[in-house]
Structures are given as C-alpha cells and as structure tokens.
ROKETI-86296 format. One record per residue: residue number from 1; x, y negated, z negated of N, C-alpha, C in turn. Coordinates in pm, whole numbers. Layout:
<nodes>
NUM, X, Y, Z, X, Y, Z, X, Y, Z
...
</nodes>
This chain:
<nodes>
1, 3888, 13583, 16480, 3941, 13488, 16580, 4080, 13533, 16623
2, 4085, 13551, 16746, 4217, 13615, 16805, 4368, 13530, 16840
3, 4442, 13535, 16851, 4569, 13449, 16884, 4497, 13349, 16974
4, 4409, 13395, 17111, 4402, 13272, 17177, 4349, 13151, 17146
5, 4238, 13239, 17060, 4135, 13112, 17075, 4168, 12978, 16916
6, 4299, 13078, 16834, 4379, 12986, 16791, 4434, 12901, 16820
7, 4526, 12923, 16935, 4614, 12816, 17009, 4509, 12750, 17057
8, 4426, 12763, 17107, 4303, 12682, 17175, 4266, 12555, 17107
9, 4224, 12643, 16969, 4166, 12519, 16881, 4254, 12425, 16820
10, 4436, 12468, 16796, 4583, 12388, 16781, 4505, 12275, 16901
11, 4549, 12366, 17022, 4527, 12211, 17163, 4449, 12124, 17115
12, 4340, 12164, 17125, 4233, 12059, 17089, 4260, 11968, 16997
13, 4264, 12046, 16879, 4309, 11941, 16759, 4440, 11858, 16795
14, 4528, 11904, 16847, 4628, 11816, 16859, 4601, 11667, 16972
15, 4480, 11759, 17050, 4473, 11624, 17178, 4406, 11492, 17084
16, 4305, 11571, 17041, 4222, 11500, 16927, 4308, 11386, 16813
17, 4400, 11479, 16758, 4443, 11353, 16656, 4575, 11269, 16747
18, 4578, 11292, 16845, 4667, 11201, 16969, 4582, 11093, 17027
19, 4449, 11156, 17072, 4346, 11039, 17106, 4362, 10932, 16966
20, 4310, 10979, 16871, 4271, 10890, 16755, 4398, 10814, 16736
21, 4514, 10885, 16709, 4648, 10786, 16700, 4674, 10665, 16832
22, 4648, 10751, 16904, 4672, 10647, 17012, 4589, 10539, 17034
23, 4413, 10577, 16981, 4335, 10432, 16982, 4346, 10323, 16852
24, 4457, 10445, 16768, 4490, 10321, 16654, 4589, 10262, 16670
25, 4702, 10282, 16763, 4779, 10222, 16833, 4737, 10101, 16878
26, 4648, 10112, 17021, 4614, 10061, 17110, 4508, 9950, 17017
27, 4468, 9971, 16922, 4346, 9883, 16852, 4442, 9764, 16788
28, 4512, 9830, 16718, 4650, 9724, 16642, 4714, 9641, 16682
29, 4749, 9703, 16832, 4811, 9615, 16915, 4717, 9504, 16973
30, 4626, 9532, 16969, 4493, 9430, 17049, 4465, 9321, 16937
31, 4480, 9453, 16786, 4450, 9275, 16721, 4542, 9164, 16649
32, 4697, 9264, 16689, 4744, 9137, 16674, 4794, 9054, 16764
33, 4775, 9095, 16883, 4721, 8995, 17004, 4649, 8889, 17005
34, 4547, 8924, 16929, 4401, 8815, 16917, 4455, 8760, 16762
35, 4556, 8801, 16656, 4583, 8729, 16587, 4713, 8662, 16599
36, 4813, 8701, 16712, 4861, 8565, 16767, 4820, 8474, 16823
37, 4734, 8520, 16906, 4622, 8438, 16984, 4564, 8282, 16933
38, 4566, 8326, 16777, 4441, 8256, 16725, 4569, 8190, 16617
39, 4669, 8230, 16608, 4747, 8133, 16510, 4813, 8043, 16592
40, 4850, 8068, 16747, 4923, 7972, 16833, 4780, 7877, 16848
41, 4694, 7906, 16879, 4534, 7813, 16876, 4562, 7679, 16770
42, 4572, 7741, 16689, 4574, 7674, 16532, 4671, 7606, 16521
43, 4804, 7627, 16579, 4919, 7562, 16581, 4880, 7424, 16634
44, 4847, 7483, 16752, 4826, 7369, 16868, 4699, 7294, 16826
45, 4633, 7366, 16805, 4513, 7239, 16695, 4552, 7174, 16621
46, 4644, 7209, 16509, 4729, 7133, 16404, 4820, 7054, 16466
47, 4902, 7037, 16601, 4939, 6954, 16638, 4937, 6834, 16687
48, 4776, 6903, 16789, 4753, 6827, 16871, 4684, 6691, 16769
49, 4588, 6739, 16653, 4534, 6671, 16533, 4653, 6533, 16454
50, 4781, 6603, 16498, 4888, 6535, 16440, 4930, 6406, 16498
51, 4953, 6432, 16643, 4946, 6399, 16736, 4865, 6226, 16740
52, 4710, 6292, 16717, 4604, 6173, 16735, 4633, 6093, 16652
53, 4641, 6183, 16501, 4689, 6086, 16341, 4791, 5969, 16399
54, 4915, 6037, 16464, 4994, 5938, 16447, 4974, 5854, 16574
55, 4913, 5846, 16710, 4873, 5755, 16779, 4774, 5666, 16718
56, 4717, 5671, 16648, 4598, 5623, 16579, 4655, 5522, 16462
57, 4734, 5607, 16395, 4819, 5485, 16327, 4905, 5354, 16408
58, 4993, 5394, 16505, 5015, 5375, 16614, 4921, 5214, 16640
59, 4856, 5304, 16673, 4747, 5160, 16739, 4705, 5075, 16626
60, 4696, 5117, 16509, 4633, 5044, 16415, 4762, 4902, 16380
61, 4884, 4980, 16387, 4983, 4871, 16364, 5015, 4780, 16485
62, 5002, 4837, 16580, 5007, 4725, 16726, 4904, 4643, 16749
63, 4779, 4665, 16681, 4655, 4580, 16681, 4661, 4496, 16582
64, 4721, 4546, 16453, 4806, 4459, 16348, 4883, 4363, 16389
65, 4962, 4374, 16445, 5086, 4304, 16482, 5042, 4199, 16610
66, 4941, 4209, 16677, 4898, 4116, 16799, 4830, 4054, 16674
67, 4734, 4089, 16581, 4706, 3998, 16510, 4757, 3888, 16438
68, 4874, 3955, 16403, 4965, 3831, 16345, 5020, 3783, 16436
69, 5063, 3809, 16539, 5111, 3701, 16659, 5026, 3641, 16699
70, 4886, 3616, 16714, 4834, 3519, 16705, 4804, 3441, 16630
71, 4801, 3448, 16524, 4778, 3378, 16386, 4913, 3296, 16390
72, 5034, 3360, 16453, 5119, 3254, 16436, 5156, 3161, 16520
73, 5112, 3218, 16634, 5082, 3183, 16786, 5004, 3036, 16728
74, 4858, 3053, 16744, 4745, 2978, 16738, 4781, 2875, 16632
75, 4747, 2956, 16485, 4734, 2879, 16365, 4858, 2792, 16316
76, 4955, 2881, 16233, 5119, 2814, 16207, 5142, 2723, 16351
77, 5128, 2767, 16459, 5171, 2704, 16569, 5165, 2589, 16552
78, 5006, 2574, 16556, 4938, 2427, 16554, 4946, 2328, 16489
79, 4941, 2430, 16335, 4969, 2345, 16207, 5141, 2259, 16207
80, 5257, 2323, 16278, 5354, 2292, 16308, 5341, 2146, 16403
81, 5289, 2126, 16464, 5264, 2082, 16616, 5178, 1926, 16547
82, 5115, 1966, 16469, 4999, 1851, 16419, 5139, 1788, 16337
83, 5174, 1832, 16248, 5324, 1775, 16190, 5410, 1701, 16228
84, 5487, 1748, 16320, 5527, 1714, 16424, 5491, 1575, 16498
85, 5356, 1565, 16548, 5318, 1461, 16604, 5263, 1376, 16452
86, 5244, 1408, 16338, 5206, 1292, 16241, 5366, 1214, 16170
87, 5446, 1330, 16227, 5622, 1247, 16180, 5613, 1191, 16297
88, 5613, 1151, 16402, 5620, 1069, 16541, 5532, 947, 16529
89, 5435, 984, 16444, 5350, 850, 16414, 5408, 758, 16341
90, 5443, 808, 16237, 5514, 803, 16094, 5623, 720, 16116
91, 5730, 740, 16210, 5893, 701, 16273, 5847, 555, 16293
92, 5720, 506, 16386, 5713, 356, 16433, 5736, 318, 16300
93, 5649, 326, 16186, 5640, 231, 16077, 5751, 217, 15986
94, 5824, 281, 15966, 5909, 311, 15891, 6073, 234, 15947
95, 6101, 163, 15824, 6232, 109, 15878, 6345, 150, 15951
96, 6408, 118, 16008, 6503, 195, 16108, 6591, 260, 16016
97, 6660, 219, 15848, 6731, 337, 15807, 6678, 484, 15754
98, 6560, 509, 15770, 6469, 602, 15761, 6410, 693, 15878
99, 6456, 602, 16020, 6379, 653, 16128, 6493, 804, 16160
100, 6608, 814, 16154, 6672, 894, 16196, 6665, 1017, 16093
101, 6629, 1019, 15999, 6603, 1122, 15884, 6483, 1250, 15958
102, 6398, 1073, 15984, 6211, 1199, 16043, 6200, 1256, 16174
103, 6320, 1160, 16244, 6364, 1267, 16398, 6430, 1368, 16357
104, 6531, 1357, 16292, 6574, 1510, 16219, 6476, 1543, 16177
105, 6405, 1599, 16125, 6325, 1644, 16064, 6187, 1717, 16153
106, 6145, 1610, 16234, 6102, 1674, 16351, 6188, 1719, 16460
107, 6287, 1715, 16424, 6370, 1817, 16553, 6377, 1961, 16474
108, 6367, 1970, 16336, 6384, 2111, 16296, 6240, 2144, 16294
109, 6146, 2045, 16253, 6031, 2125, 16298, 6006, 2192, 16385
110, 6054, 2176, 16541, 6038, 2190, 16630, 6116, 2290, 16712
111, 6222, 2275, 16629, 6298, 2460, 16640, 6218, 2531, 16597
112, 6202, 2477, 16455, 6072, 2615, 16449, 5967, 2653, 16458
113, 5888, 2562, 16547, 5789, 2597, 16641, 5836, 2710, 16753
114, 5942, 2682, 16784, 6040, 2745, 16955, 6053, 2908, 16868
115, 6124, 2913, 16715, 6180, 2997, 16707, 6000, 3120, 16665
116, 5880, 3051, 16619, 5814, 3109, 16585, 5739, 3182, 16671
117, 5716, 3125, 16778, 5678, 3140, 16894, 5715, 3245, 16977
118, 5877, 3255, 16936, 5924, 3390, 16970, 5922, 3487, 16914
119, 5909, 3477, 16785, 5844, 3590, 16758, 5695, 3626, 16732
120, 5619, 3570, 16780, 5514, 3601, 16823, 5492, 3664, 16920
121, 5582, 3622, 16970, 5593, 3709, 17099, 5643, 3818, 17093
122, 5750, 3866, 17055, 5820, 4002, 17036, 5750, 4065, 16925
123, 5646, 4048, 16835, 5524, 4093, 16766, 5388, 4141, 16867
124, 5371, 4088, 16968, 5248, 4132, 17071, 5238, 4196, 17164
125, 5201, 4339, 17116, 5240, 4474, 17264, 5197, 4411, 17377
126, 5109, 4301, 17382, 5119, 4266, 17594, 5249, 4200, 17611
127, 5307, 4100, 17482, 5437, 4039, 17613, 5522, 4186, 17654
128, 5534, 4255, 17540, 5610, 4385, 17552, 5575, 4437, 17727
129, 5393, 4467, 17758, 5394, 4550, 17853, 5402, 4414, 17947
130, 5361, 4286, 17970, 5412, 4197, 18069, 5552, 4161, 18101
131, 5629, 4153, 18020, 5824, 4138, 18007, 5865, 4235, 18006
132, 5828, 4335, 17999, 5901, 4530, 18049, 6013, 4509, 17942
133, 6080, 4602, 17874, 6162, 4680, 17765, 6308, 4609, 17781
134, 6375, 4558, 17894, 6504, 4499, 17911, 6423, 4360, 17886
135, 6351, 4312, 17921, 6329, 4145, 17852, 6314, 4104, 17731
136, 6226, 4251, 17666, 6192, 4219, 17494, 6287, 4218, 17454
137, 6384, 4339, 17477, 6573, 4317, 17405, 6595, 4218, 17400
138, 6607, 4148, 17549, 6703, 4048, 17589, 6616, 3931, 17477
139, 6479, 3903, 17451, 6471, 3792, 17369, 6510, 3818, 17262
140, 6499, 3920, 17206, 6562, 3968, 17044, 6690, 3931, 17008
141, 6802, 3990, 17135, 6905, 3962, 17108, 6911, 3817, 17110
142, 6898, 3735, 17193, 6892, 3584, 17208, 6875, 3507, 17084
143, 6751, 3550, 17040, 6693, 3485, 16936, 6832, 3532, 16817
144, 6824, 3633, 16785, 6936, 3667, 16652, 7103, 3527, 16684
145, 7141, 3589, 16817, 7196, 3469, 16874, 7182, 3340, 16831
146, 7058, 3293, 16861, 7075, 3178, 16847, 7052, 3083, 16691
147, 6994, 3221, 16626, 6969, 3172, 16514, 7128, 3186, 16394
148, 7198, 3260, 16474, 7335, 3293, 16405, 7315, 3396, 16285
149, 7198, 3479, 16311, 7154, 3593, 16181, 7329, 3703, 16223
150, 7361, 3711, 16390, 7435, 3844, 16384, 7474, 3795, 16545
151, 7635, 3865, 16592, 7651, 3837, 16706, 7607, 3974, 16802
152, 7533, 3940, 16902, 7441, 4058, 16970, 7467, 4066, 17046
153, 7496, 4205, 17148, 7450, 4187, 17315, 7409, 4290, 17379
154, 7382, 4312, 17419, 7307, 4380, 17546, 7385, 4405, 17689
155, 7410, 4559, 17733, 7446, 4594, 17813, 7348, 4729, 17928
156, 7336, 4681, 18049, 7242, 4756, 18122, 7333, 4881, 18215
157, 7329, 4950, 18227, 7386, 5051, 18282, 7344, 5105, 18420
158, 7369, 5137, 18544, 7279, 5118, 18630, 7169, 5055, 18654
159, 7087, 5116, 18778, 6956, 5073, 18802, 6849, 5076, 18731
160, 6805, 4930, 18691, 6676, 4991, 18580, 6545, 5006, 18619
161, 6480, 5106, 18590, 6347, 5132, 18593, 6257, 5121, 18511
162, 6074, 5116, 18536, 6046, 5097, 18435, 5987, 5214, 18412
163, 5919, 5268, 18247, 5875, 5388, 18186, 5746, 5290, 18188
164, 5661, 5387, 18145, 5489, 5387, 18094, 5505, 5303, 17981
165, 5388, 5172, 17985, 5349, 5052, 17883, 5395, 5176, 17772
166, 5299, 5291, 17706, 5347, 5346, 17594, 5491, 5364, 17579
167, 5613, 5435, 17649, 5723, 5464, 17617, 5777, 5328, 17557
168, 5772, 5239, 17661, 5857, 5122, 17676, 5784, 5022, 17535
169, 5686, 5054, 17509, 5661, 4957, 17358, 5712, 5054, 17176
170, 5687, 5178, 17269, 5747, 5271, 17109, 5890, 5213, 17111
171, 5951, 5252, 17244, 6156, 5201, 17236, 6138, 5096, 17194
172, 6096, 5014, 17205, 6080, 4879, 17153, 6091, 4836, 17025
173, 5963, 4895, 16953, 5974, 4920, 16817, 6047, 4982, 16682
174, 6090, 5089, 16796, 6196, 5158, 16743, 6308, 5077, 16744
175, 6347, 4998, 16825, 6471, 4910, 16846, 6459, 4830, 16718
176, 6338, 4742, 16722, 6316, 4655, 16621, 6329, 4701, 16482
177, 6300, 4816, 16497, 6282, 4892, 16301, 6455, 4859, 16302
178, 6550, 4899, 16387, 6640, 4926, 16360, 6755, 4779, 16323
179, 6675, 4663, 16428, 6755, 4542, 16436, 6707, 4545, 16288
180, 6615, 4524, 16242, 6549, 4484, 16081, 6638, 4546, 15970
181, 6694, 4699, 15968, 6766, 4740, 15876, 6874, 4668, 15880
182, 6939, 4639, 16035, 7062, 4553, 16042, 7073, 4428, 15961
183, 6958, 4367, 16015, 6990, 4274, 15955, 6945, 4231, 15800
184, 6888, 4305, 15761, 6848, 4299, 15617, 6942, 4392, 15521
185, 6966, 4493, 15533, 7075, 4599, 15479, 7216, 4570, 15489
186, 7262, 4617, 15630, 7379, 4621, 15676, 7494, 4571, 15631
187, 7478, 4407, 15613, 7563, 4306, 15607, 7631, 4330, 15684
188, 7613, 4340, 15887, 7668, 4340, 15971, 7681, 4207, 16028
189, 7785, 4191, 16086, 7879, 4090, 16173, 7840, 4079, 16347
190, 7772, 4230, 16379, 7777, 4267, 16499, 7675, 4369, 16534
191, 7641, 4359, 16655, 7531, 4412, 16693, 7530, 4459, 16831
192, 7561, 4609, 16888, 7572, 4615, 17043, 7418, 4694, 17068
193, 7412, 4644, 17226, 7264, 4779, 17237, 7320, 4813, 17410
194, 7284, 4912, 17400, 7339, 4992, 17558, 7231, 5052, 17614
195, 7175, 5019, 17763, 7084, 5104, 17797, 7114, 5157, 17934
196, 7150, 5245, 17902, 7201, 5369, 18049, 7075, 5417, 18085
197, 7065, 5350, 18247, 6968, 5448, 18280, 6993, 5561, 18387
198, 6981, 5715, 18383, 7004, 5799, 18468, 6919, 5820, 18544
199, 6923, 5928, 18626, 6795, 6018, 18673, 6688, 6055, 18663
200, 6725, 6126, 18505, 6664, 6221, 18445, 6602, 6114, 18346
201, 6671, 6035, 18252, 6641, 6008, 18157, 6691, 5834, 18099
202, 6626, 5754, 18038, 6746, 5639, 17979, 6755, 5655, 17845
203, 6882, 5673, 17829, 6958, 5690, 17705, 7038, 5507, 17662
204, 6977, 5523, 17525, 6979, 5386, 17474, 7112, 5419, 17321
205, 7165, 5335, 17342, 7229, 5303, 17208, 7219, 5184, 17140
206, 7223, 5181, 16953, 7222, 5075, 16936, 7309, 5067, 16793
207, 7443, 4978, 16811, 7536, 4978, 16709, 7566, 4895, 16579
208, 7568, 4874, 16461, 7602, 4780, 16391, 7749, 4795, 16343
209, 7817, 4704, 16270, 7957, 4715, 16225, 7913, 4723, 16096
210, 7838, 4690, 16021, 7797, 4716, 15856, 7850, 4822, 15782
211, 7752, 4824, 15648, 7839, 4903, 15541, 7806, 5023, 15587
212, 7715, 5100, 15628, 7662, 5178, 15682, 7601, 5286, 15525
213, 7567, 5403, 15586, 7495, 5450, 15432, 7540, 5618, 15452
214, 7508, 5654, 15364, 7510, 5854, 15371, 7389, 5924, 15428
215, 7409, 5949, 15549, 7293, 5993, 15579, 7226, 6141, 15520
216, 7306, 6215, 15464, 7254, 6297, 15405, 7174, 6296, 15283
217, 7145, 6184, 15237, 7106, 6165, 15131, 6929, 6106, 15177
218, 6846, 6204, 15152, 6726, 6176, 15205, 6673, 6027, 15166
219, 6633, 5961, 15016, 6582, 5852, 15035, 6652, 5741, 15102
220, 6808, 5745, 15138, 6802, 5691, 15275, 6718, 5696, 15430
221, 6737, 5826, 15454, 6632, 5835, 15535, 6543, 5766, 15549
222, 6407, 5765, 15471, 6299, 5715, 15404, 6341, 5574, 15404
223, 6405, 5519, 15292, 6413, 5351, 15359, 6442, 5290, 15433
224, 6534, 5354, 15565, 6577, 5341, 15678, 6421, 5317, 15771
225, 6316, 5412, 15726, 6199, 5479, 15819, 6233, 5527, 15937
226, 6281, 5660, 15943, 6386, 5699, 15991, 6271, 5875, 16037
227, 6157, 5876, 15930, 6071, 5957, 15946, 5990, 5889, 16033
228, 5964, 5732, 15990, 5857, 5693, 16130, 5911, 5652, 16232
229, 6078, 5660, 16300, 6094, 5618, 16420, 6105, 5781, 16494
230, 6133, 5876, 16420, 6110, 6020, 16524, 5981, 6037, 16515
231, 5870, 6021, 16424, 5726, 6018, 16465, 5698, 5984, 16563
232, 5781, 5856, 16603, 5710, 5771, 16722, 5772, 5830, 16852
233, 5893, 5885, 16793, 5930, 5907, 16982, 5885, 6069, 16994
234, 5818, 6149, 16936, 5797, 6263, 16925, 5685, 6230, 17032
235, 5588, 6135, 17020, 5485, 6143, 17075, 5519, 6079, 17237
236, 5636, 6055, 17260, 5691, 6019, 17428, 5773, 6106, 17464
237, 5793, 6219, 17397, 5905, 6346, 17440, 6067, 6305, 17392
238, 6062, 6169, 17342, 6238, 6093, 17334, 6279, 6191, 17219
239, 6394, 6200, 17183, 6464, 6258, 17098, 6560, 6145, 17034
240, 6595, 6114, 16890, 6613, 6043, 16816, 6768, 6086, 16746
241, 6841, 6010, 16716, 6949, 6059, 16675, 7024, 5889, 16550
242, 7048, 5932, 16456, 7096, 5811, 16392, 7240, 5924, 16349
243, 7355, 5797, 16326, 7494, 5869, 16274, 7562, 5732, 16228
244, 7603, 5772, 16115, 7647, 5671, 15972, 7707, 5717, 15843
245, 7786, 5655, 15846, 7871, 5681, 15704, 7917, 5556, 15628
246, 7957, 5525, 15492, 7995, 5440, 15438, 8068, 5359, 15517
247, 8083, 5244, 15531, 8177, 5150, 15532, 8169, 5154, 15687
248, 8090, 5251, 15732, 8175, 5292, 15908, 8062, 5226, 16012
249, 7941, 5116, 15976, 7853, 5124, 16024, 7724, 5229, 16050
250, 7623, 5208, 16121, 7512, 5260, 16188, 7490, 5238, 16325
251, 7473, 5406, 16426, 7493, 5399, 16524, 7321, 5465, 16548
252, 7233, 5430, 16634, 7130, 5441, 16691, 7125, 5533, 16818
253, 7078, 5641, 16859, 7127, 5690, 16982, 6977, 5757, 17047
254, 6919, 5698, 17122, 6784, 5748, 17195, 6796, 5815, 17306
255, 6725, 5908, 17349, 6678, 5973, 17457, 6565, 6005, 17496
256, 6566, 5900, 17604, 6384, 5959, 17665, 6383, 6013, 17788
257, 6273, 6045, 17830, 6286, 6130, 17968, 6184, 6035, 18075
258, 6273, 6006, 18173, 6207, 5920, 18269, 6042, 5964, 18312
</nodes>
C-alpha cells in the first residue's frame, strides 16, 4: 500500500469517526431536549395537580363555611328569635319590678341575633360575591367596632374596581385569617386596612399595634397560617408579604394584579 492510498484511508477514517462523533453529538443533544422536555411536562403536571389540590380544598372550606352560615342564619337564628318572642310573652305576666330585667334581656338577645347574623354573613362566599370586597371589610370592620373587640378602619385609595368573585373572596379570607390572629393573639388596641387601588394592580394593607412575633421563627409562621394565606393567593397571581417583630406589631401587605 503506497503513501496515497494511505492518506486516503487517514481521510476516510477521519470523516468516519467525525460522522459518528458528530451523530453522538447531535443524538445527546436531542435527548436532552426531550429530557427537558419531559421534566418541564412534569413540572407543570406537578403544578398544575397542586393547583387543583388546593382549589379543591378551597372549595371544600367555602362550602363549609356557607354551611355554617346557614345553620346560624336559619337554626341559632330562629332559636334566638323564638326566645325572644317567649320573653315578650313572659314581660305581660310578670310584675312590673321584673318587667325591666326581661326587656334587658331581650334587648341583648337581640343584639345577638343582629351580631350573629353578621357573621353569617361574612362566613357565606355569595354575600362576599353580592357585597364586592370593600363591603365585606367595611362589615368586619363595623362589626369589631361595634362590638368594642378593637378600634378599626378602613381606608380606600382611589377609584375602586371590582376583581373576579374568585380574587375578591380569597382577599377576603385572607383578610379575615388575619383580623382572627389580631384579635385572638395580638392583644392589639388597633386595627388599620388600606386598599390602594392602581392600574395595574390593588395593593392592600393591613396593620395591628400588638405584641407582634419573630417572624423568623417558622412555627410562627404555621400558627399564624401564613403557609395557607400564600397558598391562597398563589392561585390569583397576588403576592403576599407579612413584616413583624416583637413588641412592634403585625403588618399585612398584599398584591394582586387587576
């Protein structure tokens, strides 16, 4: 075999193990194409799965919660109401230094018919989607008001609009998880809520003066439910923000996107 047909058979071989490198190139690259492919798939399956879980829970507690607003609606209501009218019966017979005891008495009944009522209402996602997101506040705050649990108020910031029955009943709830820590935790004096609405987006605040807690300390978190109020706004695009320290209060800070 002569010099040429050496170099000849070099070419070849060299084109040869260039083909093969290059279709093992080109093969590698294809499959981890199809195995990004298939892990972003999976992602998004695992999300979207996440997703349903927590709408599903979601609904299970808002179908919960109309339940007990009617039960307190209907039943306690009534049972209040029948009371009520058997102390009114009761008042004729009874001597006059006795009669002013059972009007007291049915006058507090009868607050708390008024006061139960309201929360039956702020328990039942339709008043939520019939009274739109600035009315449910506005009874919450009222009610705390009037019951003297905390001094509250409510401030609107521009023009308000309304979001989708879903956005506007998660903010809602989310509000409420938060009045509940207030007023059960806190030992707050005070209570502000701010709802700016922009362009783009309404950005909500909501403040207490309380002891406030360490937020770095996870089972705060956790008893706050602080994991299920970003669950909930995860699934409306809102972004969630809590900021607190000892002694300094708890500040609430939402963002949703119009």
């Amino acid at each position: 075999m002569d010099n040429k047909e050496i170099e000849i058979l070099i070419f070849i071989t060299t084109i040869i193990v260039l083909v093969l490198a290059l279709t093992l190139i080109l093969f590698f690259f294809k499959f981890q194409q199809k195995k990004t492919a298939y892990l972003l798939k999976q992602r998004e399956a695992q999300k979207k799965f996440e997703e349903e879980i927590s709408k599903s829970k979601l609904e299970i507690q808002e179908q919960a919660l109309q339940n007990i607003s009617w039960e307190i609606h209907d039943n306690v209501g009534q049972l209040l109401s029948v009371a009520k009218m058997q102390l009114n019966i009761m008042q004729v017979s009874l001597p006059e230094s006795h009669q002013q005891k059972v009007i007291e008495t049915g006058d507090i009944i009868g607050k708390s018919l008024q006061e139960l009522r309201g929360l039956a209402k702020s328990l039942n996602p339709d008043t939520i989607k019939s009274k739109g997101l600035i009315e449910s506040i506005t009874l919450e705050i009222n009610r705390f008001n009037r019951l003297n649990f905390i001094s509250a108020t409510l401030k609107v910031i521009h023009e308000p609009y309304s979001l989708s029955d879903e956005k506007e009943i998660i903010l809602f709830r989310t509000l409420q998880e938060f009045f509940n820590n207030t007023l059960k935790h806190a030992k707050a004096n005070k209570l502000d809520v701010v709802l700016q609405f922009t362009d783009s987006s309404l950005e909500i605040s909501a403040e207490d003066n309380g002891v406030g807690f360490d937020i770095d300390d996870k089972s705060n978190r956790t008893g706050i439910g602080l994991v299920n109020m970003k669950s909930r706004a995860k699934l409306i695009g809102a972004k969630i923000d809590l900021i607190s320290s000892l002694n300094k209060g708890t500040k609430l800070l939402i963002s949703c996107p119009k």
